[in-house]
N, C-alpha and C positions, 0 to 999 in steps of 0.2 A: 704729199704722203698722207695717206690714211690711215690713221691707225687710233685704237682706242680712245673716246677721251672721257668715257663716264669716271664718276668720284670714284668707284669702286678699283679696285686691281683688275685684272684679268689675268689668266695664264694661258698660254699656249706650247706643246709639246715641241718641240723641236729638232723631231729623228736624224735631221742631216747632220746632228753633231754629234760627236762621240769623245770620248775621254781615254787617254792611256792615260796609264802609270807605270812611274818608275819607281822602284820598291829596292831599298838597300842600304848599305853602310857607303856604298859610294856613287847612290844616285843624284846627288847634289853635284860630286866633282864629274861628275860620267856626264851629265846635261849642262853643265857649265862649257864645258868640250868640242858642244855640237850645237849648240844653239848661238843666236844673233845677242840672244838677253844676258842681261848679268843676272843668271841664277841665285849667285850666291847671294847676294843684297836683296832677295826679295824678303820683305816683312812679315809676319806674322797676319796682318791684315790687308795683304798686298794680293793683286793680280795684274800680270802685264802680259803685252803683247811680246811675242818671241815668233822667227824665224829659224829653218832649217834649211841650209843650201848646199851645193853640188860644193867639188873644190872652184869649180868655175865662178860663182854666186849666185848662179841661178837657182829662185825659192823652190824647193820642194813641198813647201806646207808652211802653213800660219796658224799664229797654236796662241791659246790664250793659259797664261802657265801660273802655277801657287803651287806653295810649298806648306799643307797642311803642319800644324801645330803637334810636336809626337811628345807622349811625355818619355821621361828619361827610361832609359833600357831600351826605346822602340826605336826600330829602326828609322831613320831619313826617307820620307816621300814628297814624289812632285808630281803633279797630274797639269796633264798637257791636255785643252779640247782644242779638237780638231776637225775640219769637215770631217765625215765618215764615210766618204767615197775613196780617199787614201789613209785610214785610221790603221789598216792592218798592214797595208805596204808599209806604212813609213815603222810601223813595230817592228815587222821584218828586216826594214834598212837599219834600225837604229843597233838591231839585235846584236849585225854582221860587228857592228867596229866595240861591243862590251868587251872583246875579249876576257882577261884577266880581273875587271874591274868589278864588284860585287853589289849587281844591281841584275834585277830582273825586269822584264818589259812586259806589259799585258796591255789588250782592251779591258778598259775597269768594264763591271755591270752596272754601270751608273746610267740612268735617265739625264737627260737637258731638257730646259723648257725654257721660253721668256716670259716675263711676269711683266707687264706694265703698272704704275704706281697711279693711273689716273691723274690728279693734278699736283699731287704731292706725295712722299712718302707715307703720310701718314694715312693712306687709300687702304694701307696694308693692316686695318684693321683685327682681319679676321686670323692673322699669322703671330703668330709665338713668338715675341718680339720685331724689332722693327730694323729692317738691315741699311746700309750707312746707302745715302744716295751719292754718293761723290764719287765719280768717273773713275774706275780702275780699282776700286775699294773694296774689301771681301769680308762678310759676314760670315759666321758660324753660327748658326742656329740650329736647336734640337732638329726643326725639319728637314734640315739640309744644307747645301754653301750656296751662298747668295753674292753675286759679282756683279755691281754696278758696271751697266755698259755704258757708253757713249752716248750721249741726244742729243741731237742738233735743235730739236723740236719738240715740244709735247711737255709732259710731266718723266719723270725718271722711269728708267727702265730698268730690268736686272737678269742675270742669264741664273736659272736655278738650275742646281748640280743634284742629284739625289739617289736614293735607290727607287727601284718601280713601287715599292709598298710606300715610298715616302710619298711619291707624285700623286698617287692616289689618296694618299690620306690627305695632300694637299686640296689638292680634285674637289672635294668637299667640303673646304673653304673657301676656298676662289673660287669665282664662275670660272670655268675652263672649258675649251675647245680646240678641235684639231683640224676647224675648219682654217683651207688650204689659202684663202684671201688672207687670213688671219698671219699664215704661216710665211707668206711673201710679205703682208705686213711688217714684218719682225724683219725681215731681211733687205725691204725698203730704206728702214732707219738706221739698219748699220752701212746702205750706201748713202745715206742723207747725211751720216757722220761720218765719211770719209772712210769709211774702215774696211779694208780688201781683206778677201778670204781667198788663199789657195784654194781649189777644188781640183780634181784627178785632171779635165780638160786645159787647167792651168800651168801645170807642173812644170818646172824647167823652163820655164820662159822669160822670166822676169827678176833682172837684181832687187835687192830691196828698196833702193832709190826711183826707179822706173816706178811705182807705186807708193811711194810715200812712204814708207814702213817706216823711216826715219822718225817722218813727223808724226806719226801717232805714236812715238814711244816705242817700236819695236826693235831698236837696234842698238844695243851700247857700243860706244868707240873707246870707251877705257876699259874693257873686260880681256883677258886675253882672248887666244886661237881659238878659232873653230872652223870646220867648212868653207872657203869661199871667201876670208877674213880679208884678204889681201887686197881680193878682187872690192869688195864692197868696203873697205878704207878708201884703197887707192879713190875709186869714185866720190868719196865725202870731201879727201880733202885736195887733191889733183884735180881730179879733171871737171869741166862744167857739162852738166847731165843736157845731153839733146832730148831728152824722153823724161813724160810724168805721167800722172796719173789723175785725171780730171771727173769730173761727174756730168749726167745728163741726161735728158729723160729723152725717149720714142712716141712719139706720140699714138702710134700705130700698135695696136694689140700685135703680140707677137710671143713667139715661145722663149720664155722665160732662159732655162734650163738649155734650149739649143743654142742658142746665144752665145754665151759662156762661154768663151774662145775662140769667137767667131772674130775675123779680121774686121777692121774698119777701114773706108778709104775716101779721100777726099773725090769731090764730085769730079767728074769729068777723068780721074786718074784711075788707069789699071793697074797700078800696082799699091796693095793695102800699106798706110802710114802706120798700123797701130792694132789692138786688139780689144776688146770686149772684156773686163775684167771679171765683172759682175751685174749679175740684173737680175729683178724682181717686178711682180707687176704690180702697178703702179694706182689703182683708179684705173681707167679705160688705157692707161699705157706702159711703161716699162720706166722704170728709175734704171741708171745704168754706171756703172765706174766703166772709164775707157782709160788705157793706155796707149799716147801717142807722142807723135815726135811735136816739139815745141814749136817748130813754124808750122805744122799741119793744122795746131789746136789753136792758134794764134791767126790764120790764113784765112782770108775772107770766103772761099768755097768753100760749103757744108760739108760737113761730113755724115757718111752711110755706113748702117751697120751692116754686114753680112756681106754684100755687094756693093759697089760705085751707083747703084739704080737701088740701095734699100730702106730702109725705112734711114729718116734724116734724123742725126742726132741736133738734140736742144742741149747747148752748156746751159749748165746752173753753180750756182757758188759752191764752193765748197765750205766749211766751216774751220777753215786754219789755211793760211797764208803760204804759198808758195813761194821758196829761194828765188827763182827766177821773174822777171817782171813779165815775162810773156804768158796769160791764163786768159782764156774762151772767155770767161765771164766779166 
């Protein structure tokens, strides 16, 4: 994975993400309701991973969620980012079940960017304080919210929240560009960290076990109901998951973006074992999360993305251990 390694930060814009908000007296109990996360526990410096699913448990969206700090008299908010290819369907789905409950749902106007920290936090020289580098950790600083992601590899990284006069005022302390290498960069390292993203190609496909959600944190099992609650118990603590969620690079240039739910299938087999979760390109190739079935990713015959004749995936390690003993790598 290629991605920045000078002392200094870097930023890069990143339009595929988008942010709603929940805005209300009862937007804390209303997202507690419908989401995988324990809403209510999240901290003041907190940001975690949360799910929204069918009543079936199939994910609708993957959403990285916080509960801004209000002082007293203001109302309870939680902003959810989201791919932005289902940012206004899922406002619209979420809108349907407010009923009675006194919360309003918007696309916020907030900008997202990734910042890389170069070799360490303190890269972040030229920023108005210095935001916490610990994985899932959330700063508030005058320029904006700063949410430690994930890094398998590198110096630390962080997803910045903002308004568009902030990104710019940023802009001019950070080297920053919106070159598109740069942009699948960013999105190499969150496959290099295990970390699935619903996108609209994705939608309805997959429990949150079939992709790990569990193991990065996105699912509480002591929270009450929501969505699909049943379905995706039942699977943690009944039954044993035939399907996960693995990583793996192409070596083969290919379109990124087409990919993206593209089936997969063991060599020699016409019928696909699995799906293309995520990819970005890589250096001369493709970084990829695949979802498949345990003995397909375990099975000595390659597997192909797209078609049984297409470009052959390579397993690589993941960075966090999988329940089951059967993994590619």
């Amino acid at each position: 994975m290629r991605e920045p390694r000078a002392a200094s930060a870097r930023m890069v814009p990143l339009d595929h993400l988008a942010v709603i908000e929940a805005n209300g007296a009862d937007a804390v109990d209303f997202l507690q309701g419908q989401l995988t996360q324990d809403v209510k526990k999240l901290g003041d410096a907190d940001a975690r991973l949360a799910g929204y699913c069918t009543a079936k448990g199939r994910m609708l969206a993957s959403a990285v969620i916080w509960r801004p700090r209000v002082a007293d008299g203001e109302v309870p908010r939680v902003l959810a980012m989201v791919d932005a290819s289902l940012a206004e369907s899922l406002r619209k789905r979420l809108s349907m079940y407010v009923l009675r409950a006194k919360v309003t749902l918007s696309v916020a106007p907030l900008r997202v960017a990734g910042v890389w920290g170069g070799g360490d936090a303190s890269a972040l020289h030229a920023v108005e304080g210095t935001p916490s580098a610990e994985a899932w950790s959330r700063t508030e600083l005058p320029n904006g919210t700063w949410i430690a992601a994930p890094s398998a590899q590198g110096g630390p990284r962080w997803w910045w929240i903002g308004s568009a006069e902030q990104m710019q005022q940023l802009g001019e302390v950070l080297p920053s560009s919106a070159d598109v290498d740069l942009i699948h960069a960013w999105r190499a390292a969150d496959i290099v960290a295990g970390l699935p993203w619903i996108v609209s190609a994705t939608q309805d496909l997959f429990v949150p076990q079939m992709i790990n959600f569990e193991l990065v944190g996105g699912v509480s099992f002591t929270k009450g109901c929501y969505p699909g609650q049943e379905v995706v118990a039942r699977s943690h603590y009944l039954g044993k998951l035939k399907r996960r969620m693995f990583a793996g690079r192409l070596a083969q240039a290919a379109d990124a973006d087409a990919l993206v739910g593209a089936d997969i299938f063991q060599e020699g087999e016409e019928q696909p074992c699995g799906r293309i979760v995520n990819a970005a390109r890589d250096g001369g190739g493709l970084a990829v999360l695949y979802e498949c079935s345990l003995g397909a990713a375990g099975g000595p015959a390659p597997l192909h993305a797209g078609s049984p004749t297409g470009p052959a995936i390579v397993a690589v390690p993941l960075p966090y251990a999988l329940p089951e003993s059967t993994s590619p790598a």
